[in-house]
KEGUKOL-259373 format. One record per residue (C-alpha): residue number from 1; residue in three letters; x, y, z. Coordinates in steps of 0.05 Angstrom, whole numbers, m for minus. Layout:
! KEGUKOL-259373
r pos = NUM&code = ALA&x = X&y = Y&z = Z .
...
! end
This chain:
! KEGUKOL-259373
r pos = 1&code = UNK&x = 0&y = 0&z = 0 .
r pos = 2&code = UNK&x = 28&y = 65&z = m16 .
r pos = 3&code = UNK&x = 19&y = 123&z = 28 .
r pos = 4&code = UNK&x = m40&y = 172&z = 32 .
r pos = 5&code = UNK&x = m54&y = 226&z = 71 .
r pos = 6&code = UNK&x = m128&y = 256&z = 90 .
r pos = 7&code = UNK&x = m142&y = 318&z = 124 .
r pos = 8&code = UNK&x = m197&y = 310&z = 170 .
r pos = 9&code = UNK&x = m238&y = 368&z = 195 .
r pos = 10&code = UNK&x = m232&y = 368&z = 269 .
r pos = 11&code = UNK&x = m273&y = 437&z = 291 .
r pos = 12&code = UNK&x = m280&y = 503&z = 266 .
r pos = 13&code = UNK&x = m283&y = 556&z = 318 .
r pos = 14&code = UNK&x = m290&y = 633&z = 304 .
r pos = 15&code = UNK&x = m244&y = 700&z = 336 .
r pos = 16&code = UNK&x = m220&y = 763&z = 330 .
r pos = 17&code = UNK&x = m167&y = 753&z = 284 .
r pos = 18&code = UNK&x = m118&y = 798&z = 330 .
r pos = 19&code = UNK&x = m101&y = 736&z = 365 .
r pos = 20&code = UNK&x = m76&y = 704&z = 305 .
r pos = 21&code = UNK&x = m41&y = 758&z = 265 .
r pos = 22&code = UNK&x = m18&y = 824&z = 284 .
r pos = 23&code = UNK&x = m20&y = 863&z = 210 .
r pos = 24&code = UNK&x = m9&y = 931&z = 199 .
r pos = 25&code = UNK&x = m73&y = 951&z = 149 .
r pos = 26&code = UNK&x = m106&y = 879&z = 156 .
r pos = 27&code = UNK&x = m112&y = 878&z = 229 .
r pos = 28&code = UNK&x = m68&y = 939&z = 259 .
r pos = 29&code = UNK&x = m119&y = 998&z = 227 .
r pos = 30&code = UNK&x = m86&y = 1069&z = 212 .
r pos = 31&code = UNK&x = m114&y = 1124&z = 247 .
r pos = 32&code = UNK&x = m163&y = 1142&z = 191 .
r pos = 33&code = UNK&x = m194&y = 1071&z = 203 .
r pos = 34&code = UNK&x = m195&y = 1074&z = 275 .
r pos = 35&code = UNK&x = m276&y = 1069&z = 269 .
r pos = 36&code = UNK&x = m273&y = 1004&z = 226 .
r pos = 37&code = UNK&x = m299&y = 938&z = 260 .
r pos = 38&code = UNK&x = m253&y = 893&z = 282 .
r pos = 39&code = UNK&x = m237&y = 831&z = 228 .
r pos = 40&code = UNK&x = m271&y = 765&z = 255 .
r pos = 41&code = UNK&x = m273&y = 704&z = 227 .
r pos = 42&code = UNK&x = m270&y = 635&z = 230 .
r pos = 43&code = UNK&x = m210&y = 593&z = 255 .
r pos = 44&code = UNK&x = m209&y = 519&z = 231 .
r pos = 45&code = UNK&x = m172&y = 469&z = 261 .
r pos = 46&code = UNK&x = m151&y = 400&z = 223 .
r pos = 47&code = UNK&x = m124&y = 332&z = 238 .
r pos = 48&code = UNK&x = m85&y = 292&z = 185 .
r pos = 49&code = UNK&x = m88&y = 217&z = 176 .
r pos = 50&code = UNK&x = m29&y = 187&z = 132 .
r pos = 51&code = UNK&x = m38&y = 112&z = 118 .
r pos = 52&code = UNK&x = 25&y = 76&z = 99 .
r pos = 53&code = UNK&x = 40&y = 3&z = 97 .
r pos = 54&code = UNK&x = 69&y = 14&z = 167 .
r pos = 55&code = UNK&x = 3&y = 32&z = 201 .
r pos = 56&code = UNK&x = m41&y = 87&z = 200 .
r pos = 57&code = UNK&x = m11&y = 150&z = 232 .
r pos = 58&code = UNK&x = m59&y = 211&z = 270 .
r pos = 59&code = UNK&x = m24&y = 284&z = 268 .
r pos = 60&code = UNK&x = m63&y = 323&z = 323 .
r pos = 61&code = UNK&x = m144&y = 317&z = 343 .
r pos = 62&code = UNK&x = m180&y = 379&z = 342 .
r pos = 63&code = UNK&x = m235&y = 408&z = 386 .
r pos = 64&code = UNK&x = m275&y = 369&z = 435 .
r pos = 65&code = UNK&x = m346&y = 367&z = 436 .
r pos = 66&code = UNK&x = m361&y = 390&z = 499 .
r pos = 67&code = UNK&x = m315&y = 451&z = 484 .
r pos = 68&code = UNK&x = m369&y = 501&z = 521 .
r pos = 69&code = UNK&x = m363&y = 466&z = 589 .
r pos = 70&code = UNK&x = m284&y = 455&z = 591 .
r pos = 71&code = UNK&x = m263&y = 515&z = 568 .
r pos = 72&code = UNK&x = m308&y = 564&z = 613 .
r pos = 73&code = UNK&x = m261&y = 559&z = 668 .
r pos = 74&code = UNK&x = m203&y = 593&z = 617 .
r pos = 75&code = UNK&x = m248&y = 642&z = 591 .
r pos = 76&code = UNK&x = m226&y = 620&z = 514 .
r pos = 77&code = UNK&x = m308&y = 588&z = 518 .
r pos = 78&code = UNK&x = m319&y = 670&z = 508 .
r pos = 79&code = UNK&x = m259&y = 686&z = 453 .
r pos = 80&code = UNK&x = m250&y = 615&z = 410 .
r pos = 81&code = UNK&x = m330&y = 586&z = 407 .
r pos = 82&code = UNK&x = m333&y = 530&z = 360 .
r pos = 83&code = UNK&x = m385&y = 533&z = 306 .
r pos = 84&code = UNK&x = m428&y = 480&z = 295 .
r pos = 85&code = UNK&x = m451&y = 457&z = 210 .
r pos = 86&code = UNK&x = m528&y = 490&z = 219 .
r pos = 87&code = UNK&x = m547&y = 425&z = 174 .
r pos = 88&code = UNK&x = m518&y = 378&z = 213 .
r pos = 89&code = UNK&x = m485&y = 390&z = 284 .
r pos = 90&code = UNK&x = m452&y = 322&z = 296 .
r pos = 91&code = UNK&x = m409&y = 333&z = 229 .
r pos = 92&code = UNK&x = m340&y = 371&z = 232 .
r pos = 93&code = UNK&x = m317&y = 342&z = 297 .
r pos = 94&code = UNK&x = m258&y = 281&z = 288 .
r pos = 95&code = UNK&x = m299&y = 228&z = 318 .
r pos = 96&code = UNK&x = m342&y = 247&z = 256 .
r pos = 97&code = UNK&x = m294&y = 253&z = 209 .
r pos = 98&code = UNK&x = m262&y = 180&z = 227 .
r pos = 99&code = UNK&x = m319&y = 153&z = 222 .
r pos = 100&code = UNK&x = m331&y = 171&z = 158 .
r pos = 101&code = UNK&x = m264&y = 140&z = 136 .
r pos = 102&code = UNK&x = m296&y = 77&z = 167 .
r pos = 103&code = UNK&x = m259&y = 87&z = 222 .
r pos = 104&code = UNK&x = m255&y = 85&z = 300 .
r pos = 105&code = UNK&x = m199&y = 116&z = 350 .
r pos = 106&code = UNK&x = m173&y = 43&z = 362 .
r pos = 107&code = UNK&x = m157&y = 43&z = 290 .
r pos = 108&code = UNK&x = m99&y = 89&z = 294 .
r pos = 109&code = UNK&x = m32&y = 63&z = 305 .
r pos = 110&code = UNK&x = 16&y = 128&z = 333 .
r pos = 111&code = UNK&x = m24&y = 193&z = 343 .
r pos = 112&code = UNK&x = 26&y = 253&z = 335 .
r pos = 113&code = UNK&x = 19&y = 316&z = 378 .
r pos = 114&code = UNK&x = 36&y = 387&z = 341 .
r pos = 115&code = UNK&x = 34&y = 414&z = 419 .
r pos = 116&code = UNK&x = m19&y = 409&z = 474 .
r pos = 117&code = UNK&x = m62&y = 466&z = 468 .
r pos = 118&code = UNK&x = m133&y = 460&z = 475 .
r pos = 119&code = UNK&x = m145&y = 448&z = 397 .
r pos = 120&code = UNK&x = m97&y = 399&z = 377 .
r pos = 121&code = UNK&x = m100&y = 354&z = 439 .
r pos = 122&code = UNK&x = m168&y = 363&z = 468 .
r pos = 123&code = UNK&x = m190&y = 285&z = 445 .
r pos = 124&code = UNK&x = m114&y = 249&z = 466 .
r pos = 125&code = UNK&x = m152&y = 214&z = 509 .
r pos = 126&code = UNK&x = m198&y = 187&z = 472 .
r pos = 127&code = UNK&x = m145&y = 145&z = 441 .
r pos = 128&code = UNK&x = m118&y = 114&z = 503 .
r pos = 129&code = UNK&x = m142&y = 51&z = 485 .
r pos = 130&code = UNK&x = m76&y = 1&z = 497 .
r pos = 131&code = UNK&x = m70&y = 2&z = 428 .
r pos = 132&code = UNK&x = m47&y = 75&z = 398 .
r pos = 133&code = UNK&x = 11&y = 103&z = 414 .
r pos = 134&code = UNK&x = 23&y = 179&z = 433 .
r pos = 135&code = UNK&x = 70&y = 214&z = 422 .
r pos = 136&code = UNK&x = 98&y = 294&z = 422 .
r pos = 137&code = UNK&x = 156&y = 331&z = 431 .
r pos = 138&code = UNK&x = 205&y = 324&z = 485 .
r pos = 139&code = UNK&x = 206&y = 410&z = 502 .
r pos = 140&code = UNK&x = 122&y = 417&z = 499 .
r pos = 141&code = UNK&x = 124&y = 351&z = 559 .
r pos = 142&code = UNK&x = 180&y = 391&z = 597 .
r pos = 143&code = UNK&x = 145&y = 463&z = 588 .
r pos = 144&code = UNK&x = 70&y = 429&z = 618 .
r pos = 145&code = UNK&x = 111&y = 402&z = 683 .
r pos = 146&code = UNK&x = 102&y = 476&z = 702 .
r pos = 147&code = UNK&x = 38&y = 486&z = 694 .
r pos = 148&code = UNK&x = m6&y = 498&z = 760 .
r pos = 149&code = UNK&x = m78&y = 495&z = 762 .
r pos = 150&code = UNK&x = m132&y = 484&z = 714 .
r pos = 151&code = UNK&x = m95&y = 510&z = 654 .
r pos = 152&code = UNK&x = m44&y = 557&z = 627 .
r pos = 153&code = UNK&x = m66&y = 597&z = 569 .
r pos = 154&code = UNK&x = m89&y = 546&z = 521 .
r pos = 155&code = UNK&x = m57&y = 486&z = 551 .
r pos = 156&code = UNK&x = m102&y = 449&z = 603 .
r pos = 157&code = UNK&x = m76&y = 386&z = 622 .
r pos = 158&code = UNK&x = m132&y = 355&z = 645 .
r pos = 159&code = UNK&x = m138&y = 335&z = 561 .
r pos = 160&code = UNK&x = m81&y = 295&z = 565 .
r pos = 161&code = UNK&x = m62&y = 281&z = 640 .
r pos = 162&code = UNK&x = m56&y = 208&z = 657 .
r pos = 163&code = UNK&x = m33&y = 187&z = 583 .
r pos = 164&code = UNK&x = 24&y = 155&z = 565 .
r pos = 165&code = UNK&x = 65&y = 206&z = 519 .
r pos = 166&code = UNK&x = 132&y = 195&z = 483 .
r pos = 167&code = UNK&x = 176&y = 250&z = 472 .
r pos = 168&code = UNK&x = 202&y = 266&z = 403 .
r pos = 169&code = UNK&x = 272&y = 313&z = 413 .
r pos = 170&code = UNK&x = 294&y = 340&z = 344 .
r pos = 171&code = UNK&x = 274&y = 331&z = 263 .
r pos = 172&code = UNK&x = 257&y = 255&z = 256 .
r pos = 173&code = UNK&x = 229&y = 218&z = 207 .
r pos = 174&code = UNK&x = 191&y = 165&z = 247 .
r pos = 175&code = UNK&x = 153&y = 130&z = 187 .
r pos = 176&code = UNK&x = 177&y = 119&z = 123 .
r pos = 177&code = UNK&x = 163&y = 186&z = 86 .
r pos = 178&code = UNK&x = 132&y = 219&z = 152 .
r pos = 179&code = UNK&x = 183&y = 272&z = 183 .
r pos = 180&code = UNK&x = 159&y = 320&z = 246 .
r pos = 181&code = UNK&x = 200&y = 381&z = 254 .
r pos = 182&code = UNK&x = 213&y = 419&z = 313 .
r pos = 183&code = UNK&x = 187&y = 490&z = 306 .
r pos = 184&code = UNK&x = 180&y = 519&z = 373 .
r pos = 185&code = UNK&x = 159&y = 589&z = 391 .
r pos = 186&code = UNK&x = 81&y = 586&z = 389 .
r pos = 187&code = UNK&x = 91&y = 533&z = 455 .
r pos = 188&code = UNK&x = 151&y = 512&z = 481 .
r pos = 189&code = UNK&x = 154&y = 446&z = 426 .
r pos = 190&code = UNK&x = 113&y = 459&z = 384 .
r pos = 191&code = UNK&x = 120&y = 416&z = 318 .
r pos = 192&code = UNK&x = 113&y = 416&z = 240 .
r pos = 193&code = UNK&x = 97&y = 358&z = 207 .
r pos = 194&code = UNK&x = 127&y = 342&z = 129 .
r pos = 195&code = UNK&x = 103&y = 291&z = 79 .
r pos = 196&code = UNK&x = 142&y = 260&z = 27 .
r pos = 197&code = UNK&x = 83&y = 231&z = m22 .
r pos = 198&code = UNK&x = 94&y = 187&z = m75 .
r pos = 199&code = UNK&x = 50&y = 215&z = m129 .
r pos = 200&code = UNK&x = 32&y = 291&z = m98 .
r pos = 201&code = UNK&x = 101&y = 308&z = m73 .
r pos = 202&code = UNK&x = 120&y = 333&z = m13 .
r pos = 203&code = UNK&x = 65&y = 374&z = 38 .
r pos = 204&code = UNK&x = 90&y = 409&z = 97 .
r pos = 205&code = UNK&x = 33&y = 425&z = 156 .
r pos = 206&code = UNK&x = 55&y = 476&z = 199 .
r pos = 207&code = UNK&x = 5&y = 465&z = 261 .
r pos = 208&code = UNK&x = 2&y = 531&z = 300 .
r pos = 209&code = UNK&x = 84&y = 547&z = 279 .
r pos = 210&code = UNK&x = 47&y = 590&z = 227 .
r pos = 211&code = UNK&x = m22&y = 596&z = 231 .
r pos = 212&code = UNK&x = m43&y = 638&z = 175 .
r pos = 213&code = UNK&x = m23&y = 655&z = 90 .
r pos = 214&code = UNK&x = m16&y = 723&z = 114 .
r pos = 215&code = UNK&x = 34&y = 702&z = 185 .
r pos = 216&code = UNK&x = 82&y = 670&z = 133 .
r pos = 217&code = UNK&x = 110&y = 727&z = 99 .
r pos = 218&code = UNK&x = 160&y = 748&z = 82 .
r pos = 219&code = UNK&x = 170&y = 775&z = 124 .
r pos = 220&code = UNK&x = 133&y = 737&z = 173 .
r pos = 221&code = UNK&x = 88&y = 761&z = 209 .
r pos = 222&code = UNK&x = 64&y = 753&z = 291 .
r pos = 223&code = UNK&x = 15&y = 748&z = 329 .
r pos = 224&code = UNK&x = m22&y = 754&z = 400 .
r pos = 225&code = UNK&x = m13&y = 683&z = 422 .
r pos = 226&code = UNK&x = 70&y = 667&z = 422 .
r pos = 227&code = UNK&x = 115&y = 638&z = 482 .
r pos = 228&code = UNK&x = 171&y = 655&z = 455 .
r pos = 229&code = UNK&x = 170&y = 705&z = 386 .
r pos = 230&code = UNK&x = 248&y = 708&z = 371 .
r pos = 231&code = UNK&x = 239&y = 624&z = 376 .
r pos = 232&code = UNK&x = 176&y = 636&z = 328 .
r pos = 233&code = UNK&x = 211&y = 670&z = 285 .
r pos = 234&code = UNK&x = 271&y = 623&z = 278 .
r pos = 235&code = UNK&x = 214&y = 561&z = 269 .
r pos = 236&code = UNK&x = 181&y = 605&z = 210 .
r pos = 237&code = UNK&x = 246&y = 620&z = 169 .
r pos = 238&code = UNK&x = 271&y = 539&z = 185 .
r pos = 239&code = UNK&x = 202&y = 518&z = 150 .
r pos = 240&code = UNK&x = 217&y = 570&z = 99 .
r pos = 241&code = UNK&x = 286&y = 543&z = 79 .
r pos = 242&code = UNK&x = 259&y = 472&z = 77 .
r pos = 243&code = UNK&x = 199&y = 496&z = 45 .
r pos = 244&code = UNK&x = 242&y = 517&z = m21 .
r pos = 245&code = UNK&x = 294&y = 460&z = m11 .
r pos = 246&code = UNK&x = 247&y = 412&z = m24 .
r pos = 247&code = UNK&x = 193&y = 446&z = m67 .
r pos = 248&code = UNK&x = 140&y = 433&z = m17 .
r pos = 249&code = UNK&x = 70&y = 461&z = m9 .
r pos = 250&code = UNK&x = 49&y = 486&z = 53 .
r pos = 251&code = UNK&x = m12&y = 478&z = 90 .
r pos = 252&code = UNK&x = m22&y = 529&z = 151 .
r pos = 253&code = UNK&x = m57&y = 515&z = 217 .
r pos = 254&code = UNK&x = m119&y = 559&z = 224 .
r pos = 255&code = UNK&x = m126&y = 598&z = 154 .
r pos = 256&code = UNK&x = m192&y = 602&z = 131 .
r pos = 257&code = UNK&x = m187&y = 618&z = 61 .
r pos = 258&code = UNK&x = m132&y = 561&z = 55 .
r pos = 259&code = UNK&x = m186&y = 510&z = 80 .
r pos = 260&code = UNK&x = m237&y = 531&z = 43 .
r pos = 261&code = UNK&x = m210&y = 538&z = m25 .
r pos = 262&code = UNK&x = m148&y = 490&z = m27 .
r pos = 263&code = UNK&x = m147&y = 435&z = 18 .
r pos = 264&code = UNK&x = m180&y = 371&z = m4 .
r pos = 265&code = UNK&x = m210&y = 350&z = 52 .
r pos = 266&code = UNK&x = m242&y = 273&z = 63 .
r pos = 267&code = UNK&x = m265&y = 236&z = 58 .
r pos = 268&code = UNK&x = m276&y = 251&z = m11 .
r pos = 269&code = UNK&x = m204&y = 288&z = m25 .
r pos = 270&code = UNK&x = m139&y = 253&z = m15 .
r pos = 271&code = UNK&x = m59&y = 262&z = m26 .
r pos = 272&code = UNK&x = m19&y = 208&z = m42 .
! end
């Protein structure tokens, strides 16, 4: 079997777009704007299922569905609400979207980690199930140890206390044509994730290293939500050199217009 990749919708939630990306003229208004409404929008997340002959991989698991209730206590309930499909409300949610690859958590061999934040680990434990293995980086398991409380900006570790997480600690390819990068800045290990496919070439998801078209640059751009923004910027011009070496398309973490107009989502779109 050669290797396929399908990008799962995993939540869409909505914000001010300040959070995301802090541009002068998009965001950042001159003075003779200072009137204009703020730019809201939606903010989709994604999760991305390569199959290869090795076993089926999991890179990251969106929102969970009782978002509302576990995020109130951080206050993100009020600034990142997830948006339910008016036609059908169970859809766009990953337990959805594997099922409609005919598939169930226990079906996933290694689920990957970008980070820890609320919308990329919010259903780990739904796949601590004996059988799936987790892993993320090395730095993101060192940076939670510090965490006190119920959460720390996005991270709240009641989504993936108790688990059973392996630490990845630099660039590794840990499947046959499946390479994670380490691209901290956003989080304290924060990682990229780079596909080498047969037929479609090689795809680069950033996960929340760059979250938007317009954070990419050059020159990149910031935003509201970095740990460290001289790391972020290192992590965005590292993508960009491997980027060009190896003529790869790039897929960003929360950019609307990039999901709606060029992904090919499943489970009727595939890359392989």
């Amino acid at each position: 079997m050669d290797m396929k990749a399908h990008v799962l919708h995993s939540g869409d939630m909505e914000a001010d777009y300040t959070w995301l990306l802090l541009k002068p003229d998009r965001i950042i208004k001159p003075v003779q704007e200072k009137n204009t409404p703020r730019e809201f929008g939606l903010v989709p997340t994604h999760a991305i299922l390569v199959e290869t002959p090795e076993g089926r991989m999991l890179w990251d698991t969106g929102v969970p569905r009782d978002w509302a209730s576990r995020w109130e206590p951080t206050t993100f309930d009020r600034f990142f609400p997830v948006v339910d499909d008016a036609d059908d409300p169970e859809a766009g949610y990953l337990d959805h979207s594997l099922a409609q690859m005919g598939l169930t958590t226990e079906d996933i061999d290694l689920l990957v980690l970008s980070h820890l934040h609320f919308d990329h680990a919010a259903n780990a434990k739904a796949f601590d199930n004996g059988k799936t293995k987790i892993v993320t980086s090395s730095a993101e398991l060192e940076g939670v140890k510090e965490i006190t409380g119920y959460n720390q900006g996005a991270h709240i570790p009641s989504d993936y206390e108790g688990l059973d997480i392996g630490g990845i600690d630099g660039d590794e390819e840990i499947l046959p044509g499946v390479r994670v990068i380490q691209t901290p800045g956003h989080t304290w290990g924060t990682m990229s994730l780079m596909l080498d496919l047969p037929n479609d070439g090689k795809k680069i998801f950033t996960s929340d290293a760059v979250y938007m078209r317009d954070s990419w640059g050059p020159p990149a751009v910031g935003a509201a939500i970095v740990w460290n923004n001289l790391a972020w910027l290192d992590s965005v011009e590292k993508l960009r050199r491997i980027a060009q070496d190896n003529d790869a398309e790039v897929f960003f973490g929360h950019d609307a217009d990039q999901a709606a107009n060029d992904i090919r989502w499943a489970p009727e779109g595939f890359y392989s």
